[in-house]
N, C-alpha and C positions, 0 to 999 in steps of 0.2 A: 574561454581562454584555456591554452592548455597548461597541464601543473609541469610545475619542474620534477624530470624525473632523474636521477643521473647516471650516468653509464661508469659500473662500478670498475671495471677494469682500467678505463682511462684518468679515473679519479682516484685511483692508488698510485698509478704510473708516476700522476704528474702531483700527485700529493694535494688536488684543490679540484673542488666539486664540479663538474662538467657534465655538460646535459648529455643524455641515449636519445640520437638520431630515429629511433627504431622506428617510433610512429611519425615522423615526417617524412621517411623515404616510404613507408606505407602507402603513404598519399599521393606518390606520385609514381604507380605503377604507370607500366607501357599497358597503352590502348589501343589498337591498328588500327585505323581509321580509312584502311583499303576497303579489298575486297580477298574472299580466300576464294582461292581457282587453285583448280586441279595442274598439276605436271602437263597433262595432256591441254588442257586448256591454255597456260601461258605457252607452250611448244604454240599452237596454233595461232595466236596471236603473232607473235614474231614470222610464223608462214606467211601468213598475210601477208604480214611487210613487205616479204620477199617475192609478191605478185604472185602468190597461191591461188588459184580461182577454185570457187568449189561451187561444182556444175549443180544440177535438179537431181541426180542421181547419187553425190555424194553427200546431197545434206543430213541424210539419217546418219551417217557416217559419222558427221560429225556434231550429230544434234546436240549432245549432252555439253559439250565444249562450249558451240554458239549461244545457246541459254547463257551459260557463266558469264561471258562475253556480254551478252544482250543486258544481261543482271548490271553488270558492272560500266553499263554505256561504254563499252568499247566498240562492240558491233551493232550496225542495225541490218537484217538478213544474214546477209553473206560477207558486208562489207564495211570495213573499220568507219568509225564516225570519228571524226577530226581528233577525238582526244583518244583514240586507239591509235589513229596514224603516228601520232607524237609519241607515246609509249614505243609503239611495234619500231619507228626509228631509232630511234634510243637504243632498245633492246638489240638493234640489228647493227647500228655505225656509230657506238656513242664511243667519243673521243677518249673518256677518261672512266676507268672501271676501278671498285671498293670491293671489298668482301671482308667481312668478318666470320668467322669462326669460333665456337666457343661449347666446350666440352663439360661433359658434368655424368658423371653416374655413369658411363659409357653414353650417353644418349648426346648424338651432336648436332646442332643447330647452326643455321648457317643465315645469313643478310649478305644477298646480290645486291650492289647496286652498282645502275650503269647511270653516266652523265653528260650533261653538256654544261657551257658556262653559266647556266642560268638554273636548270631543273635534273631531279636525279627518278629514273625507276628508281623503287628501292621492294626487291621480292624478299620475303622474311620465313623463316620459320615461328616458332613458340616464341617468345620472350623470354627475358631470365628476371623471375619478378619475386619478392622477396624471399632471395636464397633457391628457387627452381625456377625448372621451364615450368611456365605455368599451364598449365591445361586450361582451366577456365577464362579463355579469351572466343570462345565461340570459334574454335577450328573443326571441321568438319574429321579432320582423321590427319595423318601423319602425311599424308599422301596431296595436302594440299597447303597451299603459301597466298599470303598477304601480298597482294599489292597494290604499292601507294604510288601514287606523283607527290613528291616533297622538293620545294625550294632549294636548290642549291646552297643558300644561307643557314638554314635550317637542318641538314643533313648530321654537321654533328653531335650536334646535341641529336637528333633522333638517332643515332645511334647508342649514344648513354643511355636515353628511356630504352631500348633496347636491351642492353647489356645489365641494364637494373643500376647504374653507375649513381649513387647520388652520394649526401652528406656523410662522412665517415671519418671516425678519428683512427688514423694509420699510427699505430703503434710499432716501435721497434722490437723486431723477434727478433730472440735469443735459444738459440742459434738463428743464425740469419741465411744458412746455407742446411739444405736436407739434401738427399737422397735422389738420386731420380726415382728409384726404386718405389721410397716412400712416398712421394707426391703424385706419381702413379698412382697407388692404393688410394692414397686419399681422394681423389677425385674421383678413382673408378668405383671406388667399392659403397656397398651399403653399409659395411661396418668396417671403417677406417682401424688401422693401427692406431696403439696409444699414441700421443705427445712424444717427443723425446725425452728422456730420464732427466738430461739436461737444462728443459725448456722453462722459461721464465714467465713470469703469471701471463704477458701477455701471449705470448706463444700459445700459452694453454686455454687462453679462451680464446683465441683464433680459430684454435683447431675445433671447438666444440660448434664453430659455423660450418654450412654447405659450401666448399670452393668450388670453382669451377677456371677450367682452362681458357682464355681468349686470346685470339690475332687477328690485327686488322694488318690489310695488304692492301697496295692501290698499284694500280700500271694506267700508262697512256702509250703511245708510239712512240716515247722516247725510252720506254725504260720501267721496271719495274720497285719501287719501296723494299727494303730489310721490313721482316713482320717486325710488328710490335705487340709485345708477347707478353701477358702480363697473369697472375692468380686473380681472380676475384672473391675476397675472402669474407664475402654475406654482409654484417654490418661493420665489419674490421678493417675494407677497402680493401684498397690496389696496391699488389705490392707486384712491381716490374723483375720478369726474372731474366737471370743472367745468369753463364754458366762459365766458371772460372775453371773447370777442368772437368773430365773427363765424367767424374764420381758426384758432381754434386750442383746443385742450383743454386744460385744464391736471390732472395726475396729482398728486393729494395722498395720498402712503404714511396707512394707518390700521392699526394693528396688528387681528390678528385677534379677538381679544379684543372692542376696540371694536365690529368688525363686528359681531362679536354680538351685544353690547350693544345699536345701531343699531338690528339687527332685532326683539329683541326690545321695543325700547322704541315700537316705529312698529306691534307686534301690539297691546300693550297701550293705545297710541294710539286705534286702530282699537275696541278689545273696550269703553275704559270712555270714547269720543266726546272725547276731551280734545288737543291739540295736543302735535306730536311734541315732545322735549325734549332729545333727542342729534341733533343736525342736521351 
């Protein structure tokens, strides 16, 4: 059983002892359960689809791709096997397209995914798993991406284990609007600016987590989603930003929960052509 530990900042806030999520969103890092293939190797994939033939003379050409492929029972020789057909379609006419985005230290990460009513490719880069991209998920090098076949049901929450989204107490920051200047730094740099002069206990242990920038975007042929643009601030959550002028951000706490909710109500936006409804 585990001990009650409690999370000191949210237990001053609120004046009454409250547990630190720290080691249970530990527990529930993102695992990719695809395969990692090369750039060149999903480009070829989707060739196929597109009735690519690759004769006797071009298969050294594209040896090293076909293996990844063969690895990952998408090809057997030269030619997609039923569950490469259904990716490489996807990949090539799927009706409703995702992408997320999400920035951190300069280094940006990115989840394609395409779909239909039922199933999504979904290609990925790193995770973002306790406060970084994680390295330690068994990627080959920078150069190559995860891909999974995931449930259409399923897709939002796989993108929170993606994004590291889990239990977090959202505290109100004071000030609740920076800088663009500043939030810049803080995401890009190794050694952020202080806090503001200003900033209230919680601000300040916000700021001593790894943020990182994210946006999900969805189109189908009727039309493309407003991103949904939010800080991700380690174990402190999601604060949704919005820019009330010119000079500065303003950081609105959303519990996670929400988040999800967000997502999922901006997929089904996207799948039945209807206007978002959790904005």
């Amino acid at each position: 059983m585990t001990s009650f530990v409690p999370d000191a900042a949210t237990t001053s806030t609120y004046d009454t002892a409250l547990p630190d999520f720290t080691a249970v969103v530990s527990q529930q890092r993102m695992h990719h359960e695809g395969f990692w293939l090369s750039g060149n190797t999903i480009q070829l994939l989707v060739d196929l689809g597109q009735d690519l033939v690759i004769g006797r003379l071009q298969k050294l050409k594209y040896s090293a791709a076909l293996r990844e492929l063969e690895t990952a029972a998408l090809v057997e020789g030269t030619k997609l096997t039923r569950y490469g057909q259904v990716a490489s379609a996807l990949m090539n006419d799927a009706p409703y397209q995702f992408g997320v985005s999400a920035l951190h230290h300069g280094q940006e990460e990115m989840l394609q995914i395409w779909a239909n009513d039922g199933m999504a490719v979904v290609v990925a880069g790193s995770a973002w798993n306790d406060g970084r991209f994680d390295p330690d998920q068994q990627r080959p090098d920078d150069q190559h991406f995860n891909l999974d076949m995931v449930p259409l049901l399923d897709l939002s929450t796989h993108i929170l284990r993606w994004l590291g989204i889990g239990p977090a107490w959202n505290l109100p920051l004071e000030p609740d609007a920076i800088g663009a200047d500043i939030l810049d730094a803080k995401v890009m740099r190794d050694a952020p600016p202080p806090a503001p002069s200003d900033a209230n206990d919680a601000f300040k242990d916000a700021w001593t987590e790894p943020w990182m920038i994210w946006s999900f975007d969805g189109s189908s042929s009727v039309g493309s989603l407003e991103s949904l643009t939010y800080v991700h601030a380690g174990r402190r959550g999601q604060y949704r930003l919005a820019q009330p002028d010119d000079q500065s951000l303003l950081l609105v706490p959303f519990s996670s929960s929400m988040v999800l909710d967000q997502i999922e109500d901006r997929i089904q936006a996207v799948l039945f052509a209807r206007p978002v409804l959790l904005t």
